[in-house]
C-alpha atoms as a printed R data frame, in Angstrom:
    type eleno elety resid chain resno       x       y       z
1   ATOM     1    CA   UNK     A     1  90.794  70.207  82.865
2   ATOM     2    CA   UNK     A     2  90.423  71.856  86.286
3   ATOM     3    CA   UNK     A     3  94.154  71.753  86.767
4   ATOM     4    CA   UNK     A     4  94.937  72.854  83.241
5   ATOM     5    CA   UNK     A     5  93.146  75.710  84.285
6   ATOM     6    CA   UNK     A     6  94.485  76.412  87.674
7   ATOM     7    CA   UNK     A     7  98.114  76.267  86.192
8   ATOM     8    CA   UNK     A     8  97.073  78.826  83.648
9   ATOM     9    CA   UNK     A     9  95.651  80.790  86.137
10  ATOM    10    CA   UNK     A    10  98.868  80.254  88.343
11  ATOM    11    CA   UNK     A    11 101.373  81.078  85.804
12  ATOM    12    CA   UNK     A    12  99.128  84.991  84.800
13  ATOM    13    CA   UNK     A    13  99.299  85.452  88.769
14  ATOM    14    CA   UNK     A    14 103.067  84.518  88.857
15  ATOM    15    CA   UNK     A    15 104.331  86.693  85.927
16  ATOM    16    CA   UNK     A    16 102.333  89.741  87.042
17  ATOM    17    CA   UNK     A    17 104.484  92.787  87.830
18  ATOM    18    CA   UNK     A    18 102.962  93.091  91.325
19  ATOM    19    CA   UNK     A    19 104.521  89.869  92.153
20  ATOM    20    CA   UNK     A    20 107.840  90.178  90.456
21  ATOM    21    CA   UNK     A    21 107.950  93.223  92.651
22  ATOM    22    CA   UNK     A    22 106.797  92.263  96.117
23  ATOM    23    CA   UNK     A    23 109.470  89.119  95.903
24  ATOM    24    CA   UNK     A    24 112.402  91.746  94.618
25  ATOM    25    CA   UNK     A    25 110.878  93.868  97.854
26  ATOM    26    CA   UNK     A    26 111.285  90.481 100.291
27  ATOM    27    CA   UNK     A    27 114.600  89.762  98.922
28  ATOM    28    CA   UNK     A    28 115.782  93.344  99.627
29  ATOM    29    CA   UNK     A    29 114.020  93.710 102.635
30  ATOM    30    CA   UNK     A    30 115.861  90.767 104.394
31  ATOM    31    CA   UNK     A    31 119.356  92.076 103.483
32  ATOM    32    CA   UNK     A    32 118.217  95.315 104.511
33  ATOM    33    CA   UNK     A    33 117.221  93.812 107.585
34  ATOM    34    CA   UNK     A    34 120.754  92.476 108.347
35  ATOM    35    CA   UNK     A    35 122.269  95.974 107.734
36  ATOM    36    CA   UNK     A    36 120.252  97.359 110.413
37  ATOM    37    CA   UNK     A    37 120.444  94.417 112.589
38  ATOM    38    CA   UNK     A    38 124.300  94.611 111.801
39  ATOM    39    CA   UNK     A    39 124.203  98.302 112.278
40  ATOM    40    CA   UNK     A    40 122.414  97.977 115.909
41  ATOM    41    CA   UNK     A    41 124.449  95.405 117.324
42  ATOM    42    CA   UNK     A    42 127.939  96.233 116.415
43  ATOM    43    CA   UNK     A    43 127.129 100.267 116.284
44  ATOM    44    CA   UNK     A    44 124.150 101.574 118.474
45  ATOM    45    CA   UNK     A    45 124.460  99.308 121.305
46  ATOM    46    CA   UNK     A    46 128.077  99.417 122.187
47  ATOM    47    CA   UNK     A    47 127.871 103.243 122.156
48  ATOM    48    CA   UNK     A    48 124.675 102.395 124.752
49  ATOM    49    CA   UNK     A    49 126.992 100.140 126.316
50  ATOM    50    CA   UNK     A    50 129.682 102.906 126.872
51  ATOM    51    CA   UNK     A    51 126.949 105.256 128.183
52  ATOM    52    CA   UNK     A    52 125.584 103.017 130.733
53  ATOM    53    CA   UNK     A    53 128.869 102.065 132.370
54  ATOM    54    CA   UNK     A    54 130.172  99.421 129.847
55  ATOM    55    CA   UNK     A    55 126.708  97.302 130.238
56  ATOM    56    CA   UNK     A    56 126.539  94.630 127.045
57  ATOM    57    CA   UNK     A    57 123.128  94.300 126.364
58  ATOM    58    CA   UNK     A    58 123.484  91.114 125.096
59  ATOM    59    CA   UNK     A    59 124.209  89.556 128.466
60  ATOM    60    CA   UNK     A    60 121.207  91.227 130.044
61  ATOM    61    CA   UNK     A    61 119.077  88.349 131.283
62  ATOM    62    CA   UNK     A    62 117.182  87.012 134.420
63  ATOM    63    CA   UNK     A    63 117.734  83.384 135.510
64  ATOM    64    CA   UNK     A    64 113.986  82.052 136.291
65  ATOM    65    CA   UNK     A    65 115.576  79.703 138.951
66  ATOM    66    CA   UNK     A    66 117.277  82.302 140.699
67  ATOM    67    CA   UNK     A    67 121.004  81.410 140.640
68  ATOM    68    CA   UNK     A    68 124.143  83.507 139.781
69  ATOM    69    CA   UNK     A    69 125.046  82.473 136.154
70  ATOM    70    CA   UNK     A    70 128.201  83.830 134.248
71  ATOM    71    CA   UNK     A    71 127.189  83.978 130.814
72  ATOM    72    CA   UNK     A    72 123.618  84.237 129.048
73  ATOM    73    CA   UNK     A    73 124.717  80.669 127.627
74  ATOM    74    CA   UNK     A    74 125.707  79.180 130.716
75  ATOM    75    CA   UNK     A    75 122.266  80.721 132.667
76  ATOM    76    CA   UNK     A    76 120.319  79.034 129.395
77  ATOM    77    CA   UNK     A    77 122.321  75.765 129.620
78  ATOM    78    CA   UNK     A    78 121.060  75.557 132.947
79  ATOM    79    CA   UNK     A    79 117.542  76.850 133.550
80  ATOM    80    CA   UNK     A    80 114.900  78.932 131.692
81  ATOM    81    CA   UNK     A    81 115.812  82.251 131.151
82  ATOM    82    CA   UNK     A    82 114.384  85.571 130.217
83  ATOM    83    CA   UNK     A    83 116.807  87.204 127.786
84  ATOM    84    CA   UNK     A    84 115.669  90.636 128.128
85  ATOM    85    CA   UNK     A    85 118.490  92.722 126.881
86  ATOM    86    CA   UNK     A    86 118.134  90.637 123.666
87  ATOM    87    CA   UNK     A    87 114.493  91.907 123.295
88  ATOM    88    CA   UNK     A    88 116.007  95.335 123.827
89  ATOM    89    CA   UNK     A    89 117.811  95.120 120.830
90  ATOM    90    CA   UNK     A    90 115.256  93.555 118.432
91  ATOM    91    CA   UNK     A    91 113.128  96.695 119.365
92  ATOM    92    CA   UNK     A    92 115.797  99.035 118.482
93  ATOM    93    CA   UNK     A    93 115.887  97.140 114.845
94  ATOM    94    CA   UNK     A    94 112.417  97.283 114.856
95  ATOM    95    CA   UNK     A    95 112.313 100.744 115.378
96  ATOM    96    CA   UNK     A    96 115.406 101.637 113.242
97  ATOM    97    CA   UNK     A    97 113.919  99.790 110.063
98  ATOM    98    CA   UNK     A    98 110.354 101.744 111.220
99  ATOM    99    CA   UNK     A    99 111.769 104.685 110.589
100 ATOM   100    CA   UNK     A   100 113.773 104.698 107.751
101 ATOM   101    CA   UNK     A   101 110.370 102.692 105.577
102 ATOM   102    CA   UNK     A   102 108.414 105.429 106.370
103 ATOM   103    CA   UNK     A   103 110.824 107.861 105.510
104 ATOM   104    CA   UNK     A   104 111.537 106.078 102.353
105 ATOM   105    CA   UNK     A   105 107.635 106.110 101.888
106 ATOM   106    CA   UNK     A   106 107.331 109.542 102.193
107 ATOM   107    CA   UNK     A   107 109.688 110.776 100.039
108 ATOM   108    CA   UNK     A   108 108.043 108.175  97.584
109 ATOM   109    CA   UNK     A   109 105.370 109.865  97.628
110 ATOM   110    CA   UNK     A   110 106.842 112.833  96.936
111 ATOM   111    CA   UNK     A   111 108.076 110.908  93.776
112 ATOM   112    CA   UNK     A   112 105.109 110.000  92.719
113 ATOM   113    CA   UNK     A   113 103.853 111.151  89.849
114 ATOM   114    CA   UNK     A   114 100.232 113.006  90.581
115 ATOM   115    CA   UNK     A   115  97.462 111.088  88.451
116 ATOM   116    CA   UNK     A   116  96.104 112.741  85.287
117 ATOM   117    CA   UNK     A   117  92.696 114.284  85.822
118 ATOM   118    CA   UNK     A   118  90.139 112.789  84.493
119 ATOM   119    CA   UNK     A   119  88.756 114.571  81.363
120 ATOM   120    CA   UNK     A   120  85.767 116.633  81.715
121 ATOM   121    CA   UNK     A   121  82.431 114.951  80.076
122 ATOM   122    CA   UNK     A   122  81.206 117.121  77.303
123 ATOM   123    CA   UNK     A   123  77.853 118.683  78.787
124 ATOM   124    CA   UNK     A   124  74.721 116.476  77.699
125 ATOM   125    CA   UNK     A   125  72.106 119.428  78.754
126 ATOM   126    CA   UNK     A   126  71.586 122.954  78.492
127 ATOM   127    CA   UNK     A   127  69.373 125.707  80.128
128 ATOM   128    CA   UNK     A   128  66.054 126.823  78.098
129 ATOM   129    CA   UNK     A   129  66.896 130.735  78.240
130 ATOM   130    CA   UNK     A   130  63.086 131.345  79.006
131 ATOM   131    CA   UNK     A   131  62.113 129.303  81.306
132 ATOM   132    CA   UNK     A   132  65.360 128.218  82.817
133 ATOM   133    CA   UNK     A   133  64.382 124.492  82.922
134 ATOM   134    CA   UNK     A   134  67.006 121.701  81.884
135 ATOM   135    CA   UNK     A   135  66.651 120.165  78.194
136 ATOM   136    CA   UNK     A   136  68.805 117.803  75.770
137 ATOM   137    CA   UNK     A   137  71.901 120.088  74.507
138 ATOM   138    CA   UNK     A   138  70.904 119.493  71.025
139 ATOM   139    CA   UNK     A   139  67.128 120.337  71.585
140 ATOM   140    CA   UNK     A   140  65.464 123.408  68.991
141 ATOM   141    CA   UNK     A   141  62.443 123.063  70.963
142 ATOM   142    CA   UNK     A   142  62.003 123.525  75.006
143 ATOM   143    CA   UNK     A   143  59.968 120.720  75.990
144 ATOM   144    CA   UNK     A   144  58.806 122.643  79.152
145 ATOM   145    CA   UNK     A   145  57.811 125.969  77.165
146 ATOM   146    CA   UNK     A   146  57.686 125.297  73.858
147 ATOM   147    CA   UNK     A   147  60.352 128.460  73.116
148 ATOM   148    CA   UNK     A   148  61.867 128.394  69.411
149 ATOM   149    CA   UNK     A   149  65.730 127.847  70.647
């Protein structure tokens, strides 16, 4: 019975909107992730490159042993190494796909429609015009004075 129940439950979580839309979300957000990272490798960081005297970023490292390597994959064949100009990169994609989410959040919100007000509560009390005290809006009588409303 317990598992009957916990399926049922299950399968009202899994059909929920919210759900449907957070996995369309994680779908999109992983190709969009390889457009930036495509976009940062093979556009942002050659232009870098250039700039800095033809440096490639992606052979940017530091040999923990302290040998002369050729290559990032010969330096990592050989000994530990600290693949710094690698981590320079992911932060650029990190910061790239920062960016543009909260920009796309923004204008979102911009989007978004404002909610309806809530609708004013008809008034459940009125003031005695003699005495000024608060009684029942449907009162003939003031409790407080006894005025003839």
């Amino acid at each position: 019975m317990a598992l009957k129940d916990t399926l049922k439950e299950f399968k009202e979580f899994a059909v929920k909107g919210n759900v449907v839309d957070m996995a369309v979300g994680v779908i999109i957000g992983g190709a969009f992730g390889k457009i930036v990272t495509s976009f940062v490798n093979d556009l942002i960081m050659p232009v870098i490159g250039k700039i800095t005297g033809g440096t490639d970023f992606t052979q940017m490292y530091l040999p923990l042993d302290g040998n002369t390597y050729a290559t990032l994959e010969e330096a990592q064949a050989a000994t530990a190494t600290i693949a710094y100009g690698s981590f320079i990169t992911q932060v650029l994609d990190f910061l790239i796909i920062a960016i543009v989410i909260f920009f796309a959040l923004k204008v979102l919100v911009k989007f978004k429609r404002p909610e309806a007000p809530a609708p004013e509560e008809a008034p459940t009390t009125k003031v005695c015009p003699y005495c000024k005290s608060e009684i029942p809006i449907d009162a003939t009588r003031c409790g407080h004075c006894t005025s003839q409303l």
